[in-house]
N, C-alpha and C positions, 0 to 999 in steps of 0.2 A: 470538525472534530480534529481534536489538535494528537500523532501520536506519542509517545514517551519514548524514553531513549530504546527501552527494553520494548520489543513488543515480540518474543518468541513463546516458544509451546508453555512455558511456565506463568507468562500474564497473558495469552491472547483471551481468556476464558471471562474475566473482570472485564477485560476492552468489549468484549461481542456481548454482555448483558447491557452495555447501555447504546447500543447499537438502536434500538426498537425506538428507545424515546430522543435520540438523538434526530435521527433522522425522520419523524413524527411533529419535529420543534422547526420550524422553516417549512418554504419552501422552493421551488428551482432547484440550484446544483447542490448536491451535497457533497462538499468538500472533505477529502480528510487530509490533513497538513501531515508529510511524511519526512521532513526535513530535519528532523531532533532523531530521527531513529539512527542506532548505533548498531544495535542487537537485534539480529531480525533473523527469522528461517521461513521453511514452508509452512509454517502454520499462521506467522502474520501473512503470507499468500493467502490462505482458508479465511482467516481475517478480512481480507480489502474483497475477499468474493461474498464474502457472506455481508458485508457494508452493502456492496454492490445491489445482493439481491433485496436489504431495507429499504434501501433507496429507491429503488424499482418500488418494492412494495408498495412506499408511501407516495407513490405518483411523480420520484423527483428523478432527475437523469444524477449523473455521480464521476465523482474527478479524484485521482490521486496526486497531490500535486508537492515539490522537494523529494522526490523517491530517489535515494540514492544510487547510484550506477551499478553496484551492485544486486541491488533487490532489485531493478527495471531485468537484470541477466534470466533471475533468477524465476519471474516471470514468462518471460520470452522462452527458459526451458521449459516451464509446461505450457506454453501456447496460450498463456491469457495476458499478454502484455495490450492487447485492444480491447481485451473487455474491461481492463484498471483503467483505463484511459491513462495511465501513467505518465507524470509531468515531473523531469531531471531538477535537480538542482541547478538554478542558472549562477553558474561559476565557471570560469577557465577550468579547473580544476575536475569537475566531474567527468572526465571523458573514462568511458569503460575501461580501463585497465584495471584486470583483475586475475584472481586466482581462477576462474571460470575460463578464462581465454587463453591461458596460459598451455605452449604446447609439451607434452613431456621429452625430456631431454634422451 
């Protein structure tokens, strides 16, 4: 499952209705490609858990894989960055520098 650039509270809703047959269509890992995402908050997080628990459902294990540096953060603050299986962008470029790590002046 490939995601869109947008995947926050105003599309995760379309994304998580074809969740059932996506992950119902294969079998083994179930992929979701996270590396076009641009636009993202806590609720693509409720997104890749609620993938999580289809995949489970459908007897498959489950990977998130391009998760940008900033959404891997944003995981890791509510403590599911092991259950996303969460997999970085491989770039020079993706190291966590971000507004999340930033100390206040």
């Amino acid at each position: 499952m490939k995601l869109p650039p947008d995947a926050t509270l105003q599309t995760v809703a379309e994304l998580a209705a074809t969740l059932p047959a996506a992950t119902a269509d294969g079998s083994g890992v179930f992929t979701v490609d996270a590396s076009a995402l641009t636009d993202y908050d806590t609720a693509t997080i409720a997104l890749l858990m609620q993938a999580r628990r289809a995949a489970q459902a459908a007897g498959r294990s489950f990977s998130v894989h391009g998760a940008p540096a900033q959404l891997q953060q944003l995981a890791a603050l509510y403590g599911v960055e092991e259950l996303l299986a969460l997999a970085a962008i491989s770039s020079p470029s993706s190291s966590p520098s971000s507004s999340l790590n930033r100390s206040p002046n």
